[in-house]
C-alpha positions in Angstrom: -51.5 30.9 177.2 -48.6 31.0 175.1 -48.3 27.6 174.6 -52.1 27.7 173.2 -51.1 30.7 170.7 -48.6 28.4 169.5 -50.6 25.3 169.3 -53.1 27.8 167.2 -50.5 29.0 165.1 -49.6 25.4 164.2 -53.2 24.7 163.6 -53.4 27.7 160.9 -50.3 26.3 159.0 -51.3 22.3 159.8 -54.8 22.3 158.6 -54.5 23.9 154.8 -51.5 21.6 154.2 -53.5 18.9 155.1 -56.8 19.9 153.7 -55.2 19.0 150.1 -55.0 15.2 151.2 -58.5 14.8 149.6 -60.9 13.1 147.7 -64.3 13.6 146.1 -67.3 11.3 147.1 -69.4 13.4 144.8 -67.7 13.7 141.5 -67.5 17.6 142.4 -65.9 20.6 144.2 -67.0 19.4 147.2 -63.6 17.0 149.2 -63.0 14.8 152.0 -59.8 15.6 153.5 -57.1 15.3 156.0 -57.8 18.7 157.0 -61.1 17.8 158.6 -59.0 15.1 160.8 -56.6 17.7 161.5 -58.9 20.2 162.6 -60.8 18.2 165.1 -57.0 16.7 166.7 -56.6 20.5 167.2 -59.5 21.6 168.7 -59.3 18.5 171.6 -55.6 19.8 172.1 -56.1 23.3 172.1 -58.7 24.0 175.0 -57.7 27.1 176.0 -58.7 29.3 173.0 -62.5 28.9 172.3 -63.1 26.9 169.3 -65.7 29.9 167.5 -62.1 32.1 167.6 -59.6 29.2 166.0 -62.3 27.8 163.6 -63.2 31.2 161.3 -59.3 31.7 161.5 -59.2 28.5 160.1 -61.2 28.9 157.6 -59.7 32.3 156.3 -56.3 30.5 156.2 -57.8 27.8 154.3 -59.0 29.7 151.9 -56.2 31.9 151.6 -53.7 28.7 151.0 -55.6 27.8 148.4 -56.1 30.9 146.8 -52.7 30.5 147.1 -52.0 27.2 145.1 -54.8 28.3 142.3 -52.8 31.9 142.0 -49.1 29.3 141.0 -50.8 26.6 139.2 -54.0 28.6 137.2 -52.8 30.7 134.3 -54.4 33.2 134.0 -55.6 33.4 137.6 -59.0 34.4 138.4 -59.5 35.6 141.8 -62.7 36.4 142.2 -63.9 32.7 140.8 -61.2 30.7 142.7 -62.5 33.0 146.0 -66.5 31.5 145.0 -65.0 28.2 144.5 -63.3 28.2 148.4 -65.6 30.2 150.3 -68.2 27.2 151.3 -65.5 25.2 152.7 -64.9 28.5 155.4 -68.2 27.7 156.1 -67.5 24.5 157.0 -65.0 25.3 160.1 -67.4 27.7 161.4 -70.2 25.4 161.2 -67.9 22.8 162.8 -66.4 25.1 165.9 -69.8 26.5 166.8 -71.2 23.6 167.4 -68.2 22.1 168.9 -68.3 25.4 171.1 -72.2 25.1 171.3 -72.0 21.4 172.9 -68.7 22.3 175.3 -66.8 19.5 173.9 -63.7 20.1 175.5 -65.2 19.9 178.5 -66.6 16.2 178.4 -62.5 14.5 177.7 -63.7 12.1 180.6 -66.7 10.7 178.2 -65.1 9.8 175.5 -67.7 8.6 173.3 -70.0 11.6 174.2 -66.7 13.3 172.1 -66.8 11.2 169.2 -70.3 11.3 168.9 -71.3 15.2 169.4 -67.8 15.4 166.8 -69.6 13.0 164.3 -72.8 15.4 164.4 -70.7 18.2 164.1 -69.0 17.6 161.0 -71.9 16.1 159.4 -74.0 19.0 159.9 -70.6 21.3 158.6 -70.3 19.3 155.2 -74.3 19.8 154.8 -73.9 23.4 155.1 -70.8 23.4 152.9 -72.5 20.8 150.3 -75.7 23.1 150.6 -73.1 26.2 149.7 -71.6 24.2 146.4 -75.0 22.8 145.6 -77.5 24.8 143.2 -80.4 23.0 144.3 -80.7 22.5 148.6 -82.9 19.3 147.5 -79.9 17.6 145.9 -77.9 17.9 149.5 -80.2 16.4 151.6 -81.0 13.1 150.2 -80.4 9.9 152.4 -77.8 8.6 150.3 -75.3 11.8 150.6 -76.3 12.3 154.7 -75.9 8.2 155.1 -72.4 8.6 153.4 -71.5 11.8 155.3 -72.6 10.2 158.2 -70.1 7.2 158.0 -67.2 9.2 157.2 -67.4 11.4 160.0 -68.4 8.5 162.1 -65.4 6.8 161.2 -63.5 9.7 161.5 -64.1 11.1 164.7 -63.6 7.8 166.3 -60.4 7.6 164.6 -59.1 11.2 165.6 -60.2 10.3 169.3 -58.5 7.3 169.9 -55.8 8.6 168.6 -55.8 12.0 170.6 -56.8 9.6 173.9 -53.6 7.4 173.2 -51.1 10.7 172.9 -53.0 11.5 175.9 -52.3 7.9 177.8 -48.6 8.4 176.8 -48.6 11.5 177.9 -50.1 11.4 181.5 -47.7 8.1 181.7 -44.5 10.5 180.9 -46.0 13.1 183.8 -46.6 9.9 186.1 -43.2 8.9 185.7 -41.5 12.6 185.9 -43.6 12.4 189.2 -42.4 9.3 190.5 -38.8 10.1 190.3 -39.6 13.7 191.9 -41.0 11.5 194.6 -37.9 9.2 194.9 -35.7 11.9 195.0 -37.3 13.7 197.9 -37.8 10.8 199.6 -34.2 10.3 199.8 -33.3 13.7 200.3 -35.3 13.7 203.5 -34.1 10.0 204.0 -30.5 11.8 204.2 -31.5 14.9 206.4 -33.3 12.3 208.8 -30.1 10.7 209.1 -28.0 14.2 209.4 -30.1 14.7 212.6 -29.7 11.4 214.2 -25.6 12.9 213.5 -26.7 15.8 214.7 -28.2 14.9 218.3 -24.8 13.0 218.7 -22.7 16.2 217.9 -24.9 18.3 220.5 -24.3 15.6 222.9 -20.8 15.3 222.4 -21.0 19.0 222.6 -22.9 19.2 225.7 -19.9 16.9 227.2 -17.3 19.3 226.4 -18.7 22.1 227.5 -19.1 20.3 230.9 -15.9 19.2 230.9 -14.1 23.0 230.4 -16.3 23.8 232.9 -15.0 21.6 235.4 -11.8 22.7 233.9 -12.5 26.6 234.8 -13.7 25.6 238.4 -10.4 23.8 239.2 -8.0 26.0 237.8 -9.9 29.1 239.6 -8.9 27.6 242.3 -5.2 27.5 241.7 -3.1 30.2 242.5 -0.8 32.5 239.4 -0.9 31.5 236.1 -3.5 28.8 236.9 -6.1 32.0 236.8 -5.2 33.2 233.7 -5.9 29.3 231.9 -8.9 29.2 234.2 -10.2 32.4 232.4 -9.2 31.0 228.7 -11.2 27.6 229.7 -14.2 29.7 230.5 -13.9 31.4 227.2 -13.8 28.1 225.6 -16.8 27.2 227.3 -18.2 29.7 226.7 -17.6 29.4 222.8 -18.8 25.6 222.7 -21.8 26.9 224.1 -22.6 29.2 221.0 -21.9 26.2 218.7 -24.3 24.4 220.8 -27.1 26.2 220.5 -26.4 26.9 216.9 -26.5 23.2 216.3 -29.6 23.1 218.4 -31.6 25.5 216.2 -30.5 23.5 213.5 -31.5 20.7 214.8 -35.1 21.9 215.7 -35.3 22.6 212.4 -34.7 19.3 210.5 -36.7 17.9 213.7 -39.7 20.0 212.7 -39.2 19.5 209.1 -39.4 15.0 209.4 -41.1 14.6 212.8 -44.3 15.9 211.7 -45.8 12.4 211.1 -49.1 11.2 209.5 -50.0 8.5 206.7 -47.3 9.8 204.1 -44.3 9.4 206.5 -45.3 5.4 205.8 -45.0 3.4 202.6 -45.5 -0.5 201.8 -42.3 -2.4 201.9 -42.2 -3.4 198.5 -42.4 0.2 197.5 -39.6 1.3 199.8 -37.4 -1.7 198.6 -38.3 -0.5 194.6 -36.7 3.1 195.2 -33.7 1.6 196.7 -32.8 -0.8 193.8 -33.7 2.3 191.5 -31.7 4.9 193.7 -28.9 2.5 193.5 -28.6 1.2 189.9 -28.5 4.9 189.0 -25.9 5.3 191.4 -24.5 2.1 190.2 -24.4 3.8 186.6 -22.9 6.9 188.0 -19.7 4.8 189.1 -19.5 3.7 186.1 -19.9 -0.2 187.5 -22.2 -2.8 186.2 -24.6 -4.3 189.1 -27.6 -6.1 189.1 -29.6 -5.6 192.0 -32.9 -8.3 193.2 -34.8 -8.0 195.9 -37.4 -10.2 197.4 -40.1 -8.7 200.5 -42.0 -11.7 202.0 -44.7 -8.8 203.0 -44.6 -5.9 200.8 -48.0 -4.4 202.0 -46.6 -4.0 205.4 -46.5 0.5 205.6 -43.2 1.0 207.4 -41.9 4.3 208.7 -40.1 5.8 204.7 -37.2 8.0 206.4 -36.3 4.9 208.8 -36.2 2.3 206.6 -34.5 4.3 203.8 -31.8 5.6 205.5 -30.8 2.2 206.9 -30.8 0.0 203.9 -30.0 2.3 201.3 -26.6 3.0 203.3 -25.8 -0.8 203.5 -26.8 -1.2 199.7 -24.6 1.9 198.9 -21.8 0.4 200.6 -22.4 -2.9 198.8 -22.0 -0.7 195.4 -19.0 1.1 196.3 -17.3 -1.8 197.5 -18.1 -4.1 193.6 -14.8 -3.1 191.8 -16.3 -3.8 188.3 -19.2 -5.6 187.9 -21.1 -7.5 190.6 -24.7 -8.6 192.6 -26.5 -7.3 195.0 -29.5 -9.1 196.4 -32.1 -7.5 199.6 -34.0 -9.3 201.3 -37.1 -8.9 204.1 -38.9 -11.0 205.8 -41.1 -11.7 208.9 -39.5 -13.6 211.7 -42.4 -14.8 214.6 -44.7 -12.0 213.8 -42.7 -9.5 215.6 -39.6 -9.0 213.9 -38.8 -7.7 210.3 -35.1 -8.8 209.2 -33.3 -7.1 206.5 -30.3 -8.4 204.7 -27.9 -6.8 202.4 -25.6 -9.6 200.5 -22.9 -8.6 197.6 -20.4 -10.6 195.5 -17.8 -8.3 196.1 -14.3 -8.5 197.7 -15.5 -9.3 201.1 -14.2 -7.7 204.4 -11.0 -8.6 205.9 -10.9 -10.5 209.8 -9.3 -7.6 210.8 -11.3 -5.5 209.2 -14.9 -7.1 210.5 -13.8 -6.5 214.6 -14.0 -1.9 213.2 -16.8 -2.0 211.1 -19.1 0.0 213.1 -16.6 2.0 215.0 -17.0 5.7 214.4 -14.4 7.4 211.6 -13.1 3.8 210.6 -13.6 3.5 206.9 -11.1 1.4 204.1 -13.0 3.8 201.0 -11.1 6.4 199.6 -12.0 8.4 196.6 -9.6 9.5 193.3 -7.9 11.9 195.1 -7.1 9.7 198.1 -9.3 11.0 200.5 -11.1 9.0 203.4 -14.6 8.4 203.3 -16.5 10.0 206.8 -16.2 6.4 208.3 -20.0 7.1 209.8 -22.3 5.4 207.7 -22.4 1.3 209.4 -21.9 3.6 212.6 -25.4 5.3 212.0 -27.5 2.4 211.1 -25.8 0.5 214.4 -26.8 3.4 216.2 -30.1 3.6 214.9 -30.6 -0.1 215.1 -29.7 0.0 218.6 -32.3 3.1 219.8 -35.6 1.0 218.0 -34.4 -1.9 219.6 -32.8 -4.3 217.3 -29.1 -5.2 216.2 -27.5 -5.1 212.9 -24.6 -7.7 212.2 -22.2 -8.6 209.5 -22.9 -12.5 208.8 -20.3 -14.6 206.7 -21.0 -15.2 203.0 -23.2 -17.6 201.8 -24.7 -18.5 198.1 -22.1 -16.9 196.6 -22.0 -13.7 198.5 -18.9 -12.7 199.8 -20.4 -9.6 202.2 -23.9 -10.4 204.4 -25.4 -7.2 206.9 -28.4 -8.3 208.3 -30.2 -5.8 210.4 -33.1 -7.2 212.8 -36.0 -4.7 214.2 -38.9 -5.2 216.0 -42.0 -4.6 213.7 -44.1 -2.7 216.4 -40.8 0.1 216.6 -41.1 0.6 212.6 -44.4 0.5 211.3 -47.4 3.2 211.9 -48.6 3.2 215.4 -52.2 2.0 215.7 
């Protein structure tokens, strides 16, 4: 609501100013003007107040501003005669927002020309009643030739104002579509990085679930020890016993995030082509970010294909992110998917950057290795081509690093059955 009180506040200040943009058709008091065009923009936009409150507010502050002008300009300044001289034209904007109100305009924005055309009968019926106001004869007003030329002028006009007001409009829901896309990106990959925190997490509570088994065992054998093999036996049961707690702490965790991205239905799937666009936009911002200039292509031989989002996120954007980080300066990065036999989808990840060492290639995926290190000289986690082997490897499919080709120094393909990522039937 306060939002509206502004836009009416702008409306009283708007609409005299530009009421004195004018001319006269009739060689008399009576003016076409801006303020007419005004008016009608601001009774589309402002559809919160009712138009029979903002159009007699008008017209006092119309009359009032030029009261106004006639008070600085007219020496000496007759009030009462300047007041006569103005009052039809307040007329005018109550004529105008009663029938606006009368017809529910604002309520008929999806028929456009219903709008312009219940607007043109409007204001020609408001500059009758202010012509009939200035006029000392009523026969004088309604003759064909002034309602034919009223008639095209607010034709013209309303039209005008409308397609105007429609294209702020357009421009307008665009912006909003656009705020909503990237709102829609960014949770995708938010929940694209917590799906791939709890595939690290069921790993922890597994590795977990090992060592409590194993200072288990350890408490069984040194029970059985005599002297101070009792006393460790009784720490290694604490221990246990402590692991434990973390355990099921981690498990509650991880029933959370479970419940949070297992819940699947018909969002958890988007086309390929769509998935592919909000990586190569994820990533040139994070390109920018670094401060690096990349160009990133891709190419989907089947972009309608609805694969699972949090899946297929998680996997490529982690190769293309590597690909990034590891461009010094300025670089290429090019994705790729296509349809092998009908049963398998294969992704590639290729990037012009300084390639990875021989030596380098035979640790890739093993857990903690990394050769990224930040300002400060600190290691990367070293989990990332970990994950997505891991991943690849529980739907059934392989990821490998493939030598450059075309230019491209670095080449991850990732292979996966179609039936183990797209929307079960």
């Amino acid at each position: 609501m306060r939002e509206s009180v502004y836009i009416l506040l702008l409306m009283l200040i708007a609409v005299p100013i530009a009421g004195e943009l004018k001319f006269h058709p009739f060689q008399d008091d009576f003016r076409i003007s801006f303020g007419t065009t005004a008016f009608f923009f601001f009774l589309l936009w402002l559809r919160k107040i009712p138009s029979y409150i903002s159009g007699p507010l008008t017209g006092c502050m119309v009359i009032l501003f030029r009261l106004g002008l006639d008070w600085i300009a007219d020496e000496p300044f007759d009030l009462l005669a300047s007041f006569q001289m103005h009052l039809p034209a307040f007329f005018f904007y109550v004529t105008f927002s009663v029938i606006f109100a009368l017809f529910r305009v604002n309520q008929l924005h999806h028929v456009p020309l219903a709008v312009g055309l219940l607007a043109t009968v409007a204001e020609i019926a408001a500059n009758l009643v202010e012509l009939a106001f200035r006029s000392p004869q009523w026969d004088a007003v309604f003759q064909w030739e002034v309602i034919s030329s009223v008639a095209v002028i607010a034709l013209i006009r309303s039209f005008f104002v409308l397609s105007f007001f429609n294209m702020i409009q357009l421009r307008q829901a665009k912006w909003m579509e656009e705020q909503q896309r990237t709102r829609n990106e960014h949770m995708l990959m938010l929940v694209s990085s917590l799906y791939e925190e709890s595939i690290h997490l069921k790993k922890t509570l597994q590795d977990v679930e090992e060592i409590t088994r194993d200072c288990y065992e350890l408490y069984r054998g040194l029970k059985e020890t005599d002297g101070q093999g009792k006393g460790y036996a009784k720490q290694a049961l604490r221990i246990a016993g402590q692991v434990h707690e973390v355990k099921k702490d981690n498990q509650r965790i991880y029933a959370g995030l479970s419940k949070l991205i297992s819940d699947e239905n018909d969002r958890d799937y988007m086309p390929l082509g769509e998935l592919l666009k909000v990586i190569v936009r994820a990533n040139e911002k994070y390109a920018r970010l670094l401060g690096k200039d990349i160009r990133l292509t891709y190419r989907v031989d089947v972009p309608f294909l609805a694969c699972h989002i949090f899946t297929t996120l998680s996997l490529l954007n982690n190769l293309a992110a590597n690909a990034v980080e590891a461009i010094r300066e300025r670089g290429a990065i090019a994705i790729t998917v296509t349809l092998e036999e009908g049963q398998f989808l294969l992704f590639t990840v290729k990037d012009d950057g300084p390639g990875i060492t021989p030596k380098n290639r035979e640790l890739l995926f093993v857990p903690g290795f990394t050769t990224k290190y930040d300002v400060s000289g600190n290691p990367s986690t070293g989990i990332g081509l970990c994950y997505v082997k891991e991943v690849a490897d529980n739907l059934r499919g392989q990821v490998e690093l493939l030598e450059g080709t075309d230019g491209y120094t670095t080449v991850f393909t990732i292979r996966l059955p179609v039936a183990n990522l797209v929307q079960k039937g």
